[in-house]
C-alpha positions as CSV (number, residue, x, y, z in Angstrom):
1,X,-97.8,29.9,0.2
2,X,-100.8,31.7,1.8
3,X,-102.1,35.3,0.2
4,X,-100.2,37.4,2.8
5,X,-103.3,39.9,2.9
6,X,-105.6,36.9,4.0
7,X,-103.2,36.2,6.6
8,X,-103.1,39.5,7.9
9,X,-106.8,39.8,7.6
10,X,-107.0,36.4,10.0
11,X,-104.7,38.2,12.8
12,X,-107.3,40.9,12.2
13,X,-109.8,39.0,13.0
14,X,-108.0,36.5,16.0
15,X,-107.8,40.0,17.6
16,X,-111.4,40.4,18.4
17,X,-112.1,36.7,18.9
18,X,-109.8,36.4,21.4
19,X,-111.2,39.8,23.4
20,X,-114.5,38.2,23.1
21,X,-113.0,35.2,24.9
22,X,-111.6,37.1,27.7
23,X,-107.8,35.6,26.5
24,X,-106.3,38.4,27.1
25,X,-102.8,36.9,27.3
26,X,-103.4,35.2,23.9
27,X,-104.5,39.2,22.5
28,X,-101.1,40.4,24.0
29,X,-99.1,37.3,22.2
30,X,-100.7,38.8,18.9
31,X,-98.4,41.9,19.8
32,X,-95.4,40.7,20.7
33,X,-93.5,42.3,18.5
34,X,-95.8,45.5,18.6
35,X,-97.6,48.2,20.3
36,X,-101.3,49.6,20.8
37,X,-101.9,53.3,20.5
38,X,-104.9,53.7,22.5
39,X,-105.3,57.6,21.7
40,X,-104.3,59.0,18.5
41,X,-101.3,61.2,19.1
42,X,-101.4,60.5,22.7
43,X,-98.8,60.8,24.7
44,X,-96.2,58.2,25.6
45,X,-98.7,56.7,28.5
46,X,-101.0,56.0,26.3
47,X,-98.3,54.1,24.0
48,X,-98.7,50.1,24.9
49,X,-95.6,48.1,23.6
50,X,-95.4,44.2,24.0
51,X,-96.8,41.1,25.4
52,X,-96.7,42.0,29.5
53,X,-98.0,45.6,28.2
54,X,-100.6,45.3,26.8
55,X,-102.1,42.0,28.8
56,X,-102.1,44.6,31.7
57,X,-103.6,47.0,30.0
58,X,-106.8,44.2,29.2
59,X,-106.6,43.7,32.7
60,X,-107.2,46.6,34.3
61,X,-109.5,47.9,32.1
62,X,-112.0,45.7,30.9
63,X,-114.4,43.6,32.9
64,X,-114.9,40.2,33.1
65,X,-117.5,37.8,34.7
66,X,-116.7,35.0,36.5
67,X,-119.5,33.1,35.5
68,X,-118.3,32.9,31.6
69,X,-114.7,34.1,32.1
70,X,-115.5,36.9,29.3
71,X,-116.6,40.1,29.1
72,X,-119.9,39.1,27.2
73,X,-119.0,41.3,24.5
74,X,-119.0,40.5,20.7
75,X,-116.5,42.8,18.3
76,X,-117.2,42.5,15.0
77,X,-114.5,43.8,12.4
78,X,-115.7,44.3,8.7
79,X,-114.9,46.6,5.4
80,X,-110.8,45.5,5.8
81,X,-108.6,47.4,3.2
82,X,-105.2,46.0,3.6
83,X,-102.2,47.1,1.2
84,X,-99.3,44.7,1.1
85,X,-95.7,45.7,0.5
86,X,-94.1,41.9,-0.2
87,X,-91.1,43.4,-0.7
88,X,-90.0,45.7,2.3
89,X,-92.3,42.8,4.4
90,X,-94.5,45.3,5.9
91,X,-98.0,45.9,5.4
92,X,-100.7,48.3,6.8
93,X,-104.5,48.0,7.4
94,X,-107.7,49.7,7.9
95,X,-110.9,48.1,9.5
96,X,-114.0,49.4,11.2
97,X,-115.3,47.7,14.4
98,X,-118.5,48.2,16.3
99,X,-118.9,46.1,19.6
100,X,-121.8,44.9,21.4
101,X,-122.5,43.9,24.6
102,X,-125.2,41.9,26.9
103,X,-125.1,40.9,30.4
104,X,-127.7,39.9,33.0
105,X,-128.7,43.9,33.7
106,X,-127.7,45.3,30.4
107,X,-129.8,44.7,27.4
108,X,-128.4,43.7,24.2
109,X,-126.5,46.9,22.5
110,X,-124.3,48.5,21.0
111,X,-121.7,50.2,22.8
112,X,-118.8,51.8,21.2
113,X,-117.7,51.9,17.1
114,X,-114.9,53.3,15.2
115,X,-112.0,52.1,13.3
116,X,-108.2,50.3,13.9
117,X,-105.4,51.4,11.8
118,X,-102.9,48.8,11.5
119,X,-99.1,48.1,11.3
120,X,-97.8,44.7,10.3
121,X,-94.1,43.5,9.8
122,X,-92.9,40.2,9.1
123,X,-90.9,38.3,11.8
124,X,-88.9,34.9,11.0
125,X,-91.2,35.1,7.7
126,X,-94.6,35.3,9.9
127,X,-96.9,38.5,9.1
128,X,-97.5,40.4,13.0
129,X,-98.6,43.2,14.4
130,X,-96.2,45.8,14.2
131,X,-98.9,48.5,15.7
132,X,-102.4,49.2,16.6
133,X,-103.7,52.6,16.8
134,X,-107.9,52.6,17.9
135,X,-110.6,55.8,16.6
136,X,-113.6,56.5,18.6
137,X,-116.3,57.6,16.6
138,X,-119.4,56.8,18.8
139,X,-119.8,55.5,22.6
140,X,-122.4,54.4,24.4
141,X,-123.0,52.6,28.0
142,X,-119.5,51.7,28.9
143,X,-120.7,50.9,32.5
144,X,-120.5,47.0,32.3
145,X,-117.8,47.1,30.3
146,X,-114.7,49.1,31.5
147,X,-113.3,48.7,34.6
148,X,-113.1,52.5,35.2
């Protein structure tokens, strides 16, 4: 039986490989059964819940280009803390991410850092997103990124 934090670690991480891929239907499958916060303590429109959700929310906010189907971005995820409760099947999560970006008129760069904090519930035995909720700490050019 697989280490349920390693498992939950992997989802983690399929997250920001699939962004980087510009699946955003395969990001919404990963919440299914869950939501994105986009704001801390936001109110309810900024509350994403389930699969049609949230791939709309991709969507209409971030770009993509044609000629590689993504949005030439690369998220990277690191210093995980994950705490496991086995027993009630839930488990929460902690990650920093910092994202870069490159495309034909942008230079290599960072451009935007801060941290998920995550909710995961078992479904049918399988470890999944129960909720997202994504900190700002920096920004920079967002221009060739967002739709908006």
């Amino acid at each position: 039986m697989p280490d349920s934090a390693r498992v939950i670690e992997n989802l983690i991480y399929t997250y920001a490989e699939r962004i980087d891929a510009g699946d955003f239907d395969g990001v919404a499958e990963l919440f299914r059964h869950g939501r994105i916060h986009g704001v801390p303590d936001g109110g309810p429109e900024t509350v994403f819940t389930g699969s049609e959700a949230i791939g709309k929310l991709y969507r209409s906010t971030t770009r993509i280009y044609p000629d590689t189907g993504t949005p030439k971005t690369k998220h990277l995820t690191t210093n995980a803390r994950i705490e496991v409760d086995e027993d009630a099947g839930t488990a929460w999560a902690r990650t920093s991410y910092l994202v870069f970006q490159a495309t034909e008129t942008l230079p290599l760069q960072p451009l935007i850092s801060g941290h998920y904090e995550d909710t995961f519930h078992q479904v049918d035995g399988s470890w999944c997103f129960e909720s997202r909720t994504i900190f700002i700490t920096l920004t920079g050019d967002l221009s060739q990124h967002l739709l908006f």
